[in-house]
KOLGU-4560 file (N, C-alpha, C; in nm, 3 decimals, padded with zeros to 5 digits):
<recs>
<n_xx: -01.142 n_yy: 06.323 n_zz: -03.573 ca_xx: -01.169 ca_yy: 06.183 ca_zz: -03.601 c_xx: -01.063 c_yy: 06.097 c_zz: -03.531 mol: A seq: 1 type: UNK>
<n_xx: -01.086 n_yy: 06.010 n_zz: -03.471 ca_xx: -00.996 ca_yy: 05.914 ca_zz: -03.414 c_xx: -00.992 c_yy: 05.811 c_zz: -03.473 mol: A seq: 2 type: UNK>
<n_xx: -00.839 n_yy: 05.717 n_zz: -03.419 ca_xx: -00.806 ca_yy: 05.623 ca_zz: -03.515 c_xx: -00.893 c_yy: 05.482 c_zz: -03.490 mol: A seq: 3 type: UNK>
<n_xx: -00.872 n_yy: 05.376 n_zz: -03.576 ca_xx: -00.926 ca_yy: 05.248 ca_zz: -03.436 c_xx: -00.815 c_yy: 05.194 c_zz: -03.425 mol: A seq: 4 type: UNK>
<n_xx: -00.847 n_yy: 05.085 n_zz: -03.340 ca_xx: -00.727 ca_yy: 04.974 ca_zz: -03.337 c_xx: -00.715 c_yy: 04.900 c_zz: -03.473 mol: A seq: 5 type: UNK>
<n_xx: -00.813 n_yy: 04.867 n_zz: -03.560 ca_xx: -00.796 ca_yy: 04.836 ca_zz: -03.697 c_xx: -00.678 c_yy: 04.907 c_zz: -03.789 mol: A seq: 6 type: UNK>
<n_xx: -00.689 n_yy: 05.059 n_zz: -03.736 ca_xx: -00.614 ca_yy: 05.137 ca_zz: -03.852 c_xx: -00.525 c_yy: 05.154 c_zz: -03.818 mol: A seq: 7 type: UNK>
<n_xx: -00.486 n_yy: 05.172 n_zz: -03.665 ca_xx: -00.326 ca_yy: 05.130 ca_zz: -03.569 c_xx: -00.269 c_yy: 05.023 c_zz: -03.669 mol: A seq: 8 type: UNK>
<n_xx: -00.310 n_yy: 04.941 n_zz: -03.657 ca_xx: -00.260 ca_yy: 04.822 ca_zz: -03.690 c_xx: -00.202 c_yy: 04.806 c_zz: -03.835 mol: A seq: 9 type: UNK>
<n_xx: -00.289 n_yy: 04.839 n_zz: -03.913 ca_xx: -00.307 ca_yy: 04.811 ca_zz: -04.031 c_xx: -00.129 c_yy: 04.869 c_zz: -04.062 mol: A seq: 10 type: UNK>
<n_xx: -00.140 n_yy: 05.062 n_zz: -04.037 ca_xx: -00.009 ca_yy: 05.105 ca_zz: -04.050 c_xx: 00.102 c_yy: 05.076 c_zz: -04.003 mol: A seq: 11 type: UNK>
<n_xx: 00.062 n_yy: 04.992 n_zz: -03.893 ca_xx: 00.178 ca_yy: 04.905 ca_zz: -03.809 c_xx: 00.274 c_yy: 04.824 c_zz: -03.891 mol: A seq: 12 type: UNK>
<n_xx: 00.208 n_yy: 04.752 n_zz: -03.999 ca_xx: 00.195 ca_yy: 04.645 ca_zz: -04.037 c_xx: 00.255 c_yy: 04.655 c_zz: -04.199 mol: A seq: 13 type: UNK>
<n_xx: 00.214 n_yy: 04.826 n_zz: -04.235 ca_xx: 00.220 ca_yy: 04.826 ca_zz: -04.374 c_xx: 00.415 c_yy: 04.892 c_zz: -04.412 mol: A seq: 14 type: UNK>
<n_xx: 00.455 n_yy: 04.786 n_zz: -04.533 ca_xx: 00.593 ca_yy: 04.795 ca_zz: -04.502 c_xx: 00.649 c_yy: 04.992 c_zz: -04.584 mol: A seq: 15 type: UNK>
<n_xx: 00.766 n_yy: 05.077 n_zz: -04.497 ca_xx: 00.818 ca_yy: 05.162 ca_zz: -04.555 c_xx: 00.844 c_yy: 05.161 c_zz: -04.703 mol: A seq: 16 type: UNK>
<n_xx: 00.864 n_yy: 05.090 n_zz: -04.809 ca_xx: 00.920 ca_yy: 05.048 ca_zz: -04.931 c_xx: 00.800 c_yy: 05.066 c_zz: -04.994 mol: A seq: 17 type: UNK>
<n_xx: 00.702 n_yy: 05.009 n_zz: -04.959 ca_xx: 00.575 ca_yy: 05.030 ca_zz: -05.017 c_xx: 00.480 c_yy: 05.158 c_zz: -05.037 mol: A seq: 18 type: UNK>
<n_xx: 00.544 n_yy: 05.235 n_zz: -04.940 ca_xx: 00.489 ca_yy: 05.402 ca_zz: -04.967 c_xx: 00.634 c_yy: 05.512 c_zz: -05.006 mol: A seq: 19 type: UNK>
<n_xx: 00.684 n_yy: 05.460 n_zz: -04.995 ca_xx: 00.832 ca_yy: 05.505 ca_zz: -05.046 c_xx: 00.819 c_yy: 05.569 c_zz: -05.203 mol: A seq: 20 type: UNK>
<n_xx: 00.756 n_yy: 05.505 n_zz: -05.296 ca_xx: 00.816 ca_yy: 05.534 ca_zz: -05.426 c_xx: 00.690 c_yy: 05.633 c_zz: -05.461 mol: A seq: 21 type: UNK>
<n_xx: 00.586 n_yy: 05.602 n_zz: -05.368 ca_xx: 00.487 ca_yy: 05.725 ca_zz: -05.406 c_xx: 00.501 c_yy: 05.858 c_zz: -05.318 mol: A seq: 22 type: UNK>
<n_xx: 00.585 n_yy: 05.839 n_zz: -05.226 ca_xx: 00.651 ca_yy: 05.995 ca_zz: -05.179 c_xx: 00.738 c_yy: 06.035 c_zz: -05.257 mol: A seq: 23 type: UNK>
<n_xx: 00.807 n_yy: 05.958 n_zz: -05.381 ca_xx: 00.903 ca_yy: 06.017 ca_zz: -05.418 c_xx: 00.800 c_yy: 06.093 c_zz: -05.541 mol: A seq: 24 type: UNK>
<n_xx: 00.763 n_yy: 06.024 n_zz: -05.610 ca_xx: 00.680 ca_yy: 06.007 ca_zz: -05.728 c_xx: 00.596 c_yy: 06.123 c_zz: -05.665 mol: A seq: 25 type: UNK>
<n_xx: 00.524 n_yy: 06.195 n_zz: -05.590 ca_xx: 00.447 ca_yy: 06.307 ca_zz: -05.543 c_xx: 00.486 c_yy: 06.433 c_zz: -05.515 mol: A seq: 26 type: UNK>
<n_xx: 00.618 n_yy: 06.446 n_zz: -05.469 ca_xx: 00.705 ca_yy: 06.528 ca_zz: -05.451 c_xx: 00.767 c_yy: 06.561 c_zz: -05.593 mol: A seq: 27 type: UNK>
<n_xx: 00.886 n_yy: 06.488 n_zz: -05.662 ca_xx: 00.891 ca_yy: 06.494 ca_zz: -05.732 c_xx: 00.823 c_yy: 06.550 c_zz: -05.921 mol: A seq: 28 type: UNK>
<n_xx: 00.718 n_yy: 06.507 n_zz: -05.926 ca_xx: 00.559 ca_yy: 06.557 ca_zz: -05.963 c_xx: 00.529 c_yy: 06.751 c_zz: -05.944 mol: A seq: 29 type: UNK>
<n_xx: 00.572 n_yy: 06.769 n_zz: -05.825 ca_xx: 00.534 ca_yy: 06.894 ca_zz: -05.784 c_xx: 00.629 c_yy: 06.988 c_zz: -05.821 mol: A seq: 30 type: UNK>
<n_xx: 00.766 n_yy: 06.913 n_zz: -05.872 ca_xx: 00.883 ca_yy: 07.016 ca_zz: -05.905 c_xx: 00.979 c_yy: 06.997 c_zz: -05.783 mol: A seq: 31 type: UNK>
<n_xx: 00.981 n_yy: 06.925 n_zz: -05.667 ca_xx: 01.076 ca_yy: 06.902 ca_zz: -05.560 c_xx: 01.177 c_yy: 06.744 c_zz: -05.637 mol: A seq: 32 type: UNK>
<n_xx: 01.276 n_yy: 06.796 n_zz: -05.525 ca_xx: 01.346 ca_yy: 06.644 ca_zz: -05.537 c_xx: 01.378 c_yy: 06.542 c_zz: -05.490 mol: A seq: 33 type: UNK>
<n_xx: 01.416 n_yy: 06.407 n_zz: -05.551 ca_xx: 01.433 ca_yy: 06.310 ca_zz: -05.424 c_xx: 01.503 c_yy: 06.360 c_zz: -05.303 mol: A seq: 34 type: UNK>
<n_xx: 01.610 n_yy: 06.447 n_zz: -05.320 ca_xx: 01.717 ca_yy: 06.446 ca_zz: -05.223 c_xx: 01.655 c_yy: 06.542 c_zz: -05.133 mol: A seq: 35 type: UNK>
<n_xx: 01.577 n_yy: 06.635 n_zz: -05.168 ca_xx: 01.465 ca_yy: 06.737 ca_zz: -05.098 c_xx: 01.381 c_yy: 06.643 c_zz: -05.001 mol: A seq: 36 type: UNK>
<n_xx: 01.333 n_yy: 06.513 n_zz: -05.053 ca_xx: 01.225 ca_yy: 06.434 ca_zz: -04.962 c_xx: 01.319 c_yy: 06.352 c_zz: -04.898 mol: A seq: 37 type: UNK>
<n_xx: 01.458 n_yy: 06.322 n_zz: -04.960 ca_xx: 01.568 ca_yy: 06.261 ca_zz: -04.803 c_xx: 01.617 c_yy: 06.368 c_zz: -04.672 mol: A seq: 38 type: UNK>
<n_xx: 01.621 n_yy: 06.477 n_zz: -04.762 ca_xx: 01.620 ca_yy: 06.568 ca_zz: -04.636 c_xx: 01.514 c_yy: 06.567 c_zz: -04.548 mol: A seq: 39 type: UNK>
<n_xx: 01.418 n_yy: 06.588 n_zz: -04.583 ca_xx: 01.227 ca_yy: 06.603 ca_zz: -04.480 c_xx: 01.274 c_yy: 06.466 c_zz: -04.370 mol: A seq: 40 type: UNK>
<n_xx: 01.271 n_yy: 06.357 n_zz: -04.454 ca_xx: 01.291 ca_yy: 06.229 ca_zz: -04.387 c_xx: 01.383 c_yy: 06.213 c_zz: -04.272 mol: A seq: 41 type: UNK>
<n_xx: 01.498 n_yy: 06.281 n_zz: -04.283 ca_xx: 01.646 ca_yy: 06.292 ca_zz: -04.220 c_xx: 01.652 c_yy: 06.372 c_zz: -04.119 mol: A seq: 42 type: UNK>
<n_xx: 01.485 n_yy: 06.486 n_zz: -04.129 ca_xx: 01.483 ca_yy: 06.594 ca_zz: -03.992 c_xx: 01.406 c_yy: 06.480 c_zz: -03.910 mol: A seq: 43 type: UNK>
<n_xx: 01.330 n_yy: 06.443 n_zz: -03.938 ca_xx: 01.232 ca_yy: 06.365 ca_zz: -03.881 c_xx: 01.281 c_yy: 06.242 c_zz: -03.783 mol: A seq: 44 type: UNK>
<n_xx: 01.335 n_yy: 06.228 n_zz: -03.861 ca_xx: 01.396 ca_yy: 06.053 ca_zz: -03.827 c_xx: 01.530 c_yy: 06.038 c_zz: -03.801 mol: A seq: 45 type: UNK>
<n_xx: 01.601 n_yy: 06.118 n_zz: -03.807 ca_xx: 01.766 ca_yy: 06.107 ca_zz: -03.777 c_xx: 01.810 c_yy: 06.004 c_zz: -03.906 mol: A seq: 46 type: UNK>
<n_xx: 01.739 n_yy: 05.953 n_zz: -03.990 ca_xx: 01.813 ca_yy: 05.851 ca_zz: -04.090 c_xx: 01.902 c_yy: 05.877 c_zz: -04.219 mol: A seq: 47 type: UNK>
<n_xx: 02.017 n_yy: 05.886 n_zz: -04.200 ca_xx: 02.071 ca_yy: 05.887 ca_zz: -04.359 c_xx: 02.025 c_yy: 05.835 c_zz: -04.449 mol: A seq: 48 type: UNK>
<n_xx: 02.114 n_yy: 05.846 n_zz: -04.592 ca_xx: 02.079 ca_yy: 05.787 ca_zz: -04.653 c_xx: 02.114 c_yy: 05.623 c_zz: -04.672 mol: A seq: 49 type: UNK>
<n_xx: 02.195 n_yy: 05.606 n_zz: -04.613 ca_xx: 02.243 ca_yy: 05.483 ca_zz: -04.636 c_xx: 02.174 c_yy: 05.355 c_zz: -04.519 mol: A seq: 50 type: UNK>
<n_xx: 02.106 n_yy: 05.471 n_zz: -04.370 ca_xx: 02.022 ca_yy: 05.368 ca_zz: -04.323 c_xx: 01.864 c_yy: 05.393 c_zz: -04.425 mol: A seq: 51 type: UNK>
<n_xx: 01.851 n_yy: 05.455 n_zz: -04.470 ca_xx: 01.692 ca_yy: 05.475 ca_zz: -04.579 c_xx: 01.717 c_yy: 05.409 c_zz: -04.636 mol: A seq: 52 type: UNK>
<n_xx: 01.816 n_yy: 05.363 n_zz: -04.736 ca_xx: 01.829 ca_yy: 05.268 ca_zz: -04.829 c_xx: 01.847 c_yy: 05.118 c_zz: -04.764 mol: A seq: 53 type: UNK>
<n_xx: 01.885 n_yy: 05.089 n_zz: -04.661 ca_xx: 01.888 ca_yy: 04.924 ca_zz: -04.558 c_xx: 01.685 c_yy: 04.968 c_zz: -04.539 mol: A seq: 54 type: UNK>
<n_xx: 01.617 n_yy: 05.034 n_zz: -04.516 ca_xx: 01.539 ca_yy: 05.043 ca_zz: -04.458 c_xx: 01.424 c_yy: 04.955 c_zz: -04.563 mol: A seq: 55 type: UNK>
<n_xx: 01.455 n_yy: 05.063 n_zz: -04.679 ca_xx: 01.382 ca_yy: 04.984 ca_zz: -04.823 c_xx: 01.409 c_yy: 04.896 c_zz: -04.846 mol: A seq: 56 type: UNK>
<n_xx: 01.562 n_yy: 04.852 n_zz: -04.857 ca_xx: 01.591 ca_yy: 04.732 ca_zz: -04.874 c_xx: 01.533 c_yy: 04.576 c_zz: -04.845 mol: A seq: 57 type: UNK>
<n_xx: 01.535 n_yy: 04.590 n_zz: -04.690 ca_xx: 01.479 ca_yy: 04.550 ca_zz: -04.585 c_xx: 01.331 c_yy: 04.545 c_zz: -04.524 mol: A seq: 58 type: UNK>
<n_xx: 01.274 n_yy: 04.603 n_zz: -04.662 ca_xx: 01.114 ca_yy: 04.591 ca_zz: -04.667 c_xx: 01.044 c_yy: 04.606 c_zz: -04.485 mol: A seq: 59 type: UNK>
<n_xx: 01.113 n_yy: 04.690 n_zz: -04.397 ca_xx: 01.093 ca_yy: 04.730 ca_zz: -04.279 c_xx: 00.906 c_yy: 04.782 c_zz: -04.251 mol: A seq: 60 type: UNK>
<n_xx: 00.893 n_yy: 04.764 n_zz: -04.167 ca_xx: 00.746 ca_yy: 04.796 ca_zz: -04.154 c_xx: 00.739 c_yy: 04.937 c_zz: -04.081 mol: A seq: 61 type: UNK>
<n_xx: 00.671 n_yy: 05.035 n_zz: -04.090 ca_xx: 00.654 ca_yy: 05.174 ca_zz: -04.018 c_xx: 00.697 c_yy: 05.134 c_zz: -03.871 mol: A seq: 62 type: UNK>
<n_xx: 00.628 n_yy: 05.054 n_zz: -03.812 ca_xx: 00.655 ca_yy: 04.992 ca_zz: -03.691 c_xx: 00.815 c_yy: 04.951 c_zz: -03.652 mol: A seq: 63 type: UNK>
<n_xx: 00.852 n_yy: 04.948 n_zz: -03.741 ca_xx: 01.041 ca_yy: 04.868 ca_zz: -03.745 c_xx: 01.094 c_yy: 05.050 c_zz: -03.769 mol: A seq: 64 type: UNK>
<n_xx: 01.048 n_yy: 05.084 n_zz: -03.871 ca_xx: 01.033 ca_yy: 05.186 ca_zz: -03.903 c_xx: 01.108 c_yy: 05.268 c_zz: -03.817 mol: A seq: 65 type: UNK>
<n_xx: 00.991 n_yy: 05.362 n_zz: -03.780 ca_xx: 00.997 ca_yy: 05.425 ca_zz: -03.649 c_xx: 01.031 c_yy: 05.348 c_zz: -03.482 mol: A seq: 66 type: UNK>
<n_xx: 01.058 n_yy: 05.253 n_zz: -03.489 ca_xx: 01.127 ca_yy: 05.230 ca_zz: -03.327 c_xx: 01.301 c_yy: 05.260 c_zz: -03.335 mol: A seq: 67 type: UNK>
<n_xx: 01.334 n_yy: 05.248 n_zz: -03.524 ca_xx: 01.493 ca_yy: 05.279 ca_zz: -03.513 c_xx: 01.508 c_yy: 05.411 c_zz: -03.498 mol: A seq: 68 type: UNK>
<n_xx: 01.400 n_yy: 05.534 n_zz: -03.547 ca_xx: 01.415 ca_yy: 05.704 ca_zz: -03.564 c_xx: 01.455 c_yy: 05.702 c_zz: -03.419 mol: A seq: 69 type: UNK>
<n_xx: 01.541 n_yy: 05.826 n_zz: -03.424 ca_xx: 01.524 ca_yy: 05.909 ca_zz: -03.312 c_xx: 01.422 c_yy: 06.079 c_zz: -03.383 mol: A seq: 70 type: UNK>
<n_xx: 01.327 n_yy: 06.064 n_zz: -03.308 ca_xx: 01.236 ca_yy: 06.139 ca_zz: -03.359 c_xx: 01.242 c_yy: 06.327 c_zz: -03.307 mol: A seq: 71 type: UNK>
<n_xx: 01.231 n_yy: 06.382 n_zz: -03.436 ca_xx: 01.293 ca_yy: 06.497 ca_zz: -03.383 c_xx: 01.221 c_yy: 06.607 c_zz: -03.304 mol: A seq: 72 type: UNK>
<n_xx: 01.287 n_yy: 06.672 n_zz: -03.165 ca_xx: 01.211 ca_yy: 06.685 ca_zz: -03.082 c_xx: 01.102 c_yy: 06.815 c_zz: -03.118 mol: A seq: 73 type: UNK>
<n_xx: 01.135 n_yy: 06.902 n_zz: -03.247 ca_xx: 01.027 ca_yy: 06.977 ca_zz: -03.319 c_xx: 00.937 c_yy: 06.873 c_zz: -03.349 mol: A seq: 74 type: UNK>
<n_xx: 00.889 n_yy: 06.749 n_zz: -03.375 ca_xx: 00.821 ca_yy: 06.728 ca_zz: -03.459 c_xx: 00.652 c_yy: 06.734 c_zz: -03.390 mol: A seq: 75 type: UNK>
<n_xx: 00.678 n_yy: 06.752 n_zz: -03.286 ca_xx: 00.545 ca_yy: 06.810 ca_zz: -03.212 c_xx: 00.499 c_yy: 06.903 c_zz: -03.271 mol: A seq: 76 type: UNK>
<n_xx: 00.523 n_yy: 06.968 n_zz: -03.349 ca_xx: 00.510 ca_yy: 07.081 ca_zz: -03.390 c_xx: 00.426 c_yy: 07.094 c_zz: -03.538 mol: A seq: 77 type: UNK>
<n_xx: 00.451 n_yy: 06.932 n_zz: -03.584 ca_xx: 00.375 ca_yy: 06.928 ca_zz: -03.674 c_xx: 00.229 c_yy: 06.909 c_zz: -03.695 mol: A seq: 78 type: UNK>
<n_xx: 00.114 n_yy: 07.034 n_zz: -03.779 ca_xx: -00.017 ca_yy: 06.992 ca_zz: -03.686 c_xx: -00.111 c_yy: 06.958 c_zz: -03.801 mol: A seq: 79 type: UNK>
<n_xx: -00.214 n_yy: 07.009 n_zz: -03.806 ca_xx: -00.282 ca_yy: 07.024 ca_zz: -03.908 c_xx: -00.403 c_yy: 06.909 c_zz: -03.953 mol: A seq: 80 type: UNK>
<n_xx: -00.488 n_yy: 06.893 n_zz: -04.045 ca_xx: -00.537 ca_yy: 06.743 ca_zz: -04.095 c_xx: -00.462 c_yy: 06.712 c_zz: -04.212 mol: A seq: 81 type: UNK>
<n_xx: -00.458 n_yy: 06.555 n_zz: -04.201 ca_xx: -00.394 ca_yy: 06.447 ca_zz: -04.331 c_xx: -00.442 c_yy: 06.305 c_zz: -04.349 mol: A seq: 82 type: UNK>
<n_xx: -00.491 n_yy: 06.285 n_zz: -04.469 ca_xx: -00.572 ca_yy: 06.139 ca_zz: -04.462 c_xx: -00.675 c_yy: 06.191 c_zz: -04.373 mol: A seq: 83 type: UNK>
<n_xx: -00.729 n_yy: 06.328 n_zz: -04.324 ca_xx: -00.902 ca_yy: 06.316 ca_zz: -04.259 c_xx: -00.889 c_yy: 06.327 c_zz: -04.118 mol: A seq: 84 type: UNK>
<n_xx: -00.750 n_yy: 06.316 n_zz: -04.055 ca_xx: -00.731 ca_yy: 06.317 ca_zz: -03.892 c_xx: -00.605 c_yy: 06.403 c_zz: -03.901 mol: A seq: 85 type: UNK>
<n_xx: -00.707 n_yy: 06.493 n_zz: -03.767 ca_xx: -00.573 ca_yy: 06.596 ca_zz: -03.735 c_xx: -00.467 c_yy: 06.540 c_zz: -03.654 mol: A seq: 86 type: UNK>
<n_xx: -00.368 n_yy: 06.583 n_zz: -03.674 ca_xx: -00.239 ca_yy: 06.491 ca_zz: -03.609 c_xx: -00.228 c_yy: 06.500 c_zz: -03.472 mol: A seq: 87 type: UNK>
<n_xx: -00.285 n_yy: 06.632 n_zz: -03.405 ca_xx: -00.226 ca_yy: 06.672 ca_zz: -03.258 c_xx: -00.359 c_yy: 06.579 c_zz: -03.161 mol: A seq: 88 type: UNK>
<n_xx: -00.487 n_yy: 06.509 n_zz: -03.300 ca_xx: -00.545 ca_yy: 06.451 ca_zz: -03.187 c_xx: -00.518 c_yy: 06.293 c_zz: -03.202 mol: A seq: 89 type: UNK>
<n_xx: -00.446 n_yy: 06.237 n_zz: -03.319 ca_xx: -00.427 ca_yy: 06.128 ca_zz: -03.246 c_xx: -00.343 c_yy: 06.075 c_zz: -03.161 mol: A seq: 90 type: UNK>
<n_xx: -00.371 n_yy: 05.971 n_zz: -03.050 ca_xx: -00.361 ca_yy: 05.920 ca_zz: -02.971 c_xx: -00.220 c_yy: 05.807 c_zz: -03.002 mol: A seq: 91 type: UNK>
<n_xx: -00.221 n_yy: 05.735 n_zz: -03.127 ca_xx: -00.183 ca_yy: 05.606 ca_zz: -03.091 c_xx: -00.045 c_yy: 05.698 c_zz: -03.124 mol: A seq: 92 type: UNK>
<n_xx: 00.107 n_yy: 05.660 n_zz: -03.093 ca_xx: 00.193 ca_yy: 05.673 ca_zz: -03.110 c_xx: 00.285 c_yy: 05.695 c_zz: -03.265 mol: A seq: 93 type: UNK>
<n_xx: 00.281 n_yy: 05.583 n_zz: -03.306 ca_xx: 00.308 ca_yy: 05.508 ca_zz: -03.443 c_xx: 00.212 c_yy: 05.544 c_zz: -03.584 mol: A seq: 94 type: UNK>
<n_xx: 00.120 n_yy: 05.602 n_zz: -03.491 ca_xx: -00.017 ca_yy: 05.644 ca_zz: -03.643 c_xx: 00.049 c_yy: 05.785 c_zz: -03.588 mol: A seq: 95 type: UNK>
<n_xx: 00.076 n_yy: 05.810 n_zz: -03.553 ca_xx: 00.125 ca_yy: 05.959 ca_zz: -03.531 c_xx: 00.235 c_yy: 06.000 c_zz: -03.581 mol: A seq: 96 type: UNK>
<n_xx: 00.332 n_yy: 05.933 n_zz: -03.570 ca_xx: 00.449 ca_yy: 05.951 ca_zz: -03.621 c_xx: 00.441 c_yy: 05.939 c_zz: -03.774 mol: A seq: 97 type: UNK>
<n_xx: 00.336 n_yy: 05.808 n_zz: -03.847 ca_xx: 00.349 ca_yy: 05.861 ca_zz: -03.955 c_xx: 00.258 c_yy: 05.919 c_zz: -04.005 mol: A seq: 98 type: UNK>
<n_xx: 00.177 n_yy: 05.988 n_zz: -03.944 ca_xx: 00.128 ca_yy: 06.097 ca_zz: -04.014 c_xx: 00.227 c_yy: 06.239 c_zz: -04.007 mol: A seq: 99 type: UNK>
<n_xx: 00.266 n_yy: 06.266 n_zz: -03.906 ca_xx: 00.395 ca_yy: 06.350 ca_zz: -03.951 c_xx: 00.455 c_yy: 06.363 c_zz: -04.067 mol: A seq: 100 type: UNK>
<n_xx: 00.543 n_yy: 06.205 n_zz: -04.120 ca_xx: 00.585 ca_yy: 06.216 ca_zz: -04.237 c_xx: 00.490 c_yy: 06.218 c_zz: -04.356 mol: A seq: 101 type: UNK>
<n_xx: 00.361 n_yy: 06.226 n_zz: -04.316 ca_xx: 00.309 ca_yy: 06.228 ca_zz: -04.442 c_xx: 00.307 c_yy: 06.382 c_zz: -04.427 mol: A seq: 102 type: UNK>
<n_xx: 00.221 n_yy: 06.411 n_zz: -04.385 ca_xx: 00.208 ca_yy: 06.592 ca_zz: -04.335 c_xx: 00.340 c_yy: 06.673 c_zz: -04.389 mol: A seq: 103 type: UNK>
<n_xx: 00.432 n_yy: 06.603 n_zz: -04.394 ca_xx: 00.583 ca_yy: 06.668 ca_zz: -04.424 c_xx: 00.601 c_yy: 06.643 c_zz: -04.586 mol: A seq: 104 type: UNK>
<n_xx: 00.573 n_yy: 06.529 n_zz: -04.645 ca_xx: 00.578 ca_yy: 06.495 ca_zz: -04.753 c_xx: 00.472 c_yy: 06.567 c_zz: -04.853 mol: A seq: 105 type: UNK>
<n_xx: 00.316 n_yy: 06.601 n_zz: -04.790 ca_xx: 00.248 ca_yy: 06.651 ca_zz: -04.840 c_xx: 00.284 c_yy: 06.820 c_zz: -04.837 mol: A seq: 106 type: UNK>
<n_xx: 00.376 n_yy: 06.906 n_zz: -04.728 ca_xx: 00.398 ca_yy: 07.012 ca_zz: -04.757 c_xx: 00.484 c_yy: 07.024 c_zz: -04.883 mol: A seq: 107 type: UNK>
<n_xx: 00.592 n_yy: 06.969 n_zz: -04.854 ca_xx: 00.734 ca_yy: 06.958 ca_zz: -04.933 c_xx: 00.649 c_yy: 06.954 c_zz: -05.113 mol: A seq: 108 type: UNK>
<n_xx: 00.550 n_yy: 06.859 n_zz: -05.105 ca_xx: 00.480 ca_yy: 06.862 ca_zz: -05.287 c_xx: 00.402 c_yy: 06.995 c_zz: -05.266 mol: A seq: 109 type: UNK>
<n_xx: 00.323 n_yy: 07.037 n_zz: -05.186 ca_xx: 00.266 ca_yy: 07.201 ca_zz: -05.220 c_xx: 00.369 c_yy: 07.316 c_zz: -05.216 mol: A seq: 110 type: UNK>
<n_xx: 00.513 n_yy: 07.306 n_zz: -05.181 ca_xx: 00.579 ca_yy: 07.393 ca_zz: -05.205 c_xx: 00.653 c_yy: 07.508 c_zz: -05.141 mol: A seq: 111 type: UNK>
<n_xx: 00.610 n_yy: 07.412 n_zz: -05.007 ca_xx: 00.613 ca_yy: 07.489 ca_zz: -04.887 c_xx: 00.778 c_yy: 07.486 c_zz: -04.874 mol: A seq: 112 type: UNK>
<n_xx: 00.822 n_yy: 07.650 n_zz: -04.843 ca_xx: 00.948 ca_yy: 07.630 ca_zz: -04.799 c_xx: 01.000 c_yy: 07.508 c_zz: -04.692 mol: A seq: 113 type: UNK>
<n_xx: 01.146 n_yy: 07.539 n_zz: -04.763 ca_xx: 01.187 ca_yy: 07.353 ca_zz: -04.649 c_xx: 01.210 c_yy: 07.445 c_zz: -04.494 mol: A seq: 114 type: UNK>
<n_xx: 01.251 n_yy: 07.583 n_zz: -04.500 ca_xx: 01.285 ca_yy: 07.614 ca_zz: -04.345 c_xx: 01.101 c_yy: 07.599 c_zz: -04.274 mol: A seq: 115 type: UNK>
<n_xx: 01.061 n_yy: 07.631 n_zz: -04.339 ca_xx: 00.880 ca_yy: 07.639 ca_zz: -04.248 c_xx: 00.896 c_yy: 07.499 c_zz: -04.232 mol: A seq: 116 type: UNK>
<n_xx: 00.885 n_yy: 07.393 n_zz: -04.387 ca_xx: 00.873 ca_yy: 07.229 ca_zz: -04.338 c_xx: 00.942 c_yy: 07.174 c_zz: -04.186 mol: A seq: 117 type: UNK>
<n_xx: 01.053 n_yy: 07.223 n_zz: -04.185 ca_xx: 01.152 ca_yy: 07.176 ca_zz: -04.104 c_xx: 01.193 c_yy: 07.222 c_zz: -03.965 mol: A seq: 118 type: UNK>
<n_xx: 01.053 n_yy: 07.327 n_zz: -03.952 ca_xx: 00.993 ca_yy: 07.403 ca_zz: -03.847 c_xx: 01.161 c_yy: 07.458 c_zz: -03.733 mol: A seq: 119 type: UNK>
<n_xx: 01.192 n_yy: 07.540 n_zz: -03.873 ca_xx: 01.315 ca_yy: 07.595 ca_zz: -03.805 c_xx: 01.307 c_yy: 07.797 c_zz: -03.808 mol: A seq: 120 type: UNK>
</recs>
């Protein structure tokens, strides 16, 4: 399934803070921990905690988001379907990247070891 420019956008647009407390809240839920889903975040994105917390703060948009990551060069590696689209076929950049972190967030709540998550 491919994305449109509608749904580019939309995630472009939609701020980090706002899906934030339901990655924690999902993970968490499953028996993982916050500091378990700052790690996932921290392979991904190069971000501590203290830029994650300016990030929320700062009601940043995926788009703001991801232009500060340095994105990690496994994360190609992440494949599979999430939300209904497999990751290795979309196209747009930014819908890609966060489907990664979702894909990562959704392993981390099924239980998946963090060395497999973290494709080490």
């Amino acid at each position: 399934m491919k994305t449109t420019p509608e749904h580019d956008a939309k995630i472009a647009k939609m701020t980090f803070s706002s899906v934030y407390p339901h990655y924690v809240d999902k993970v968490v839920k499953k028996g993982r921990t916050k500091e378990e889903l700052h790690e996932v975040i921290k392979w991904l994105t190069g971000f501590d905690d203290k830029k994650l917390k300016k990030l929320i703060d700062d009601k940043a948009t995926f788009e703001t988001f991801f232009s500060q990551a340095k994105l990690n060069p496994k994360a190609e590696l992440i494949t599979g379907v999430i939300c209904g689209y497999r990751i290795e076929e979309i196209e747009t950049p930014l819908t890609k990247q966060t489907r990664y972190l979702d894909k990562l967030v959704d392993e981390l709540a099924k239980g998946k070891k963090m060395e497999k998550i973290l494709r080490s």
